[in-house]
C-alpha positions in Angstrom: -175.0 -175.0 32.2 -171.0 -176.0 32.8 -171.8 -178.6 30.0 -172.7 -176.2 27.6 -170.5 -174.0 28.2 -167.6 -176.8 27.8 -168.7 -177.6 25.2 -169.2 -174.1 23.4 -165.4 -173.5 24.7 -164.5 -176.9 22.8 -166.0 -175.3 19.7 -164.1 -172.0 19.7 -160.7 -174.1 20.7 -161.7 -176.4 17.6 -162.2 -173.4 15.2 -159.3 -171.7 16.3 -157.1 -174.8 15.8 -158.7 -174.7 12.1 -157.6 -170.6 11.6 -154.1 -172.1 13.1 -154.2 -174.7 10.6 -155.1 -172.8 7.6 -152.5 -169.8 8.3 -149.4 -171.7 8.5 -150.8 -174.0 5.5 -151.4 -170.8 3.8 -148.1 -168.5 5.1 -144.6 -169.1 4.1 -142.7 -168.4 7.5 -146.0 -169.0 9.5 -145.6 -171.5 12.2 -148.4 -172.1 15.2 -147.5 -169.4 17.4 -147.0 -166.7 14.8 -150.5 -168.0 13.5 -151.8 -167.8 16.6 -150.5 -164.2 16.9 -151.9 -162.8 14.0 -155.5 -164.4 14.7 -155.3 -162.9 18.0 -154.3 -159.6 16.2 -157.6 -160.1 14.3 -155.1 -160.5 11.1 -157.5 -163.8 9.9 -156.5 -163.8 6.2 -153.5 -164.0 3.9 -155.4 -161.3 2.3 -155.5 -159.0 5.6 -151.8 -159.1 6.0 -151.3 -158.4 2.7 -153.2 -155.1 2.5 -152.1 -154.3 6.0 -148.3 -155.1 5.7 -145.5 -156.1 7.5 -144.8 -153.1 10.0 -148.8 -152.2 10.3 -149.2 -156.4 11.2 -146.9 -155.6 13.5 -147.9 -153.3 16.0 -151.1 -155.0 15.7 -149.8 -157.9 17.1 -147.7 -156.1 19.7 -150.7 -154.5 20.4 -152.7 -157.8 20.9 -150.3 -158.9 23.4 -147.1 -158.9 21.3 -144.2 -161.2 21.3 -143.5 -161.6 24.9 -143.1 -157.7 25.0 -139.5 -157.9 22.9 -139.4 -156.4 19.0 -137.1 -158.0 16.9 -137.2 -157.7 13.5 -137.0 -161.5 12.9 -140.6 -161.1 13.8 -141.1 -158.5 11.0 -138.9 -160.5 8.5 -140.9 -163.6 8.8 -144.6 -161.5 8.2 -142.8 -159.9 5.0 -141.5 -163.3 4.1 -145.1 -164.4 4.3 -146.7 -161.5 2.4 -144.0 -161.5 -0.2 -144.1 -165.9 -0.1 -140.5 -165.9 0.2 -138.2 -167.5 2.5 -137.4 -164.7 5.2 -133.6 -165.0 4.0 -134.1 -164.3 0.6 -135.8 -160.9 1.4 -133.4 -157.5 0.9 -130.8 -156.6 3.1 -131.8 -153.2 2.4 -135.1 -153.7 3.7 -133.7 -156.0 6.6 -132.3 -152.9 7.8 -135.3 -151.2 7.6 -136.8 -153.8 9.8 -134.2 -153.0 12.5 -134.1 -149.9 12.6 -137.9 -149.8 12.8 -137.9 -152.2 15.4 -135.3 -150.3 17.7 -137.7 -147.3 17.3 -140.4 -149.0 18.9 -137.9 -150.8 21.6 -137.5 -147.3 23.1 -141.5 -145.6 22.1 -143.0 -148.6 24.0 
């Protein structure tokens, strides 16, 4: 029974790797760990965070166990980077304010 369950445990790690994998090969901006944050999120797809967008991505995220319990909106700048396929410095002041100000919201809902 341990075997098998090792084993089935070595499966999931294995297809999770893969999800890793394909996200950051997929994501502008999308390293391991954010990768690993969105899949955790249940965000699986390019296509998911797309529809769901930056701020909605998120709160799902902080709500899957966040990012270490801080928001920053490098965090959101990075998933709009990704949605828009843009390097997180090229994306708007204007809507890097947003971003902040969103994100200092939340600093003081949560």
């Amino acid at each position: 029974m341990k075997i098998l369950m090792h084993l089935l445990l070595r499966m999931k790690n294995h297809k999770s790797d893969k999800q890793i994998q394909q996200l950051t090969n997929q994501l502008r901006n999308v390293g391991p760990i954010m990768a690993k944050k969105l899949i955790q999120a249940n965000i699986n797809t390019p296509k998911q965070l797309r529809e769901m967008g930056a701020k909605k991505a998120y709160l799902h995220i902080h709500g899957s166990g966040g990012f270490c319990g801080k928001f920053h909106a490098a965090y959101l700048y990075a998933l709009e980077g990704a949605i828009c396929n843009c390097d997180w410095r090229d994306i708007s002041q204007e809507k890097k304010e947003d971003f902040k100000a969103f994100t200092e919201v939340k600093k003081y809902l949560f």
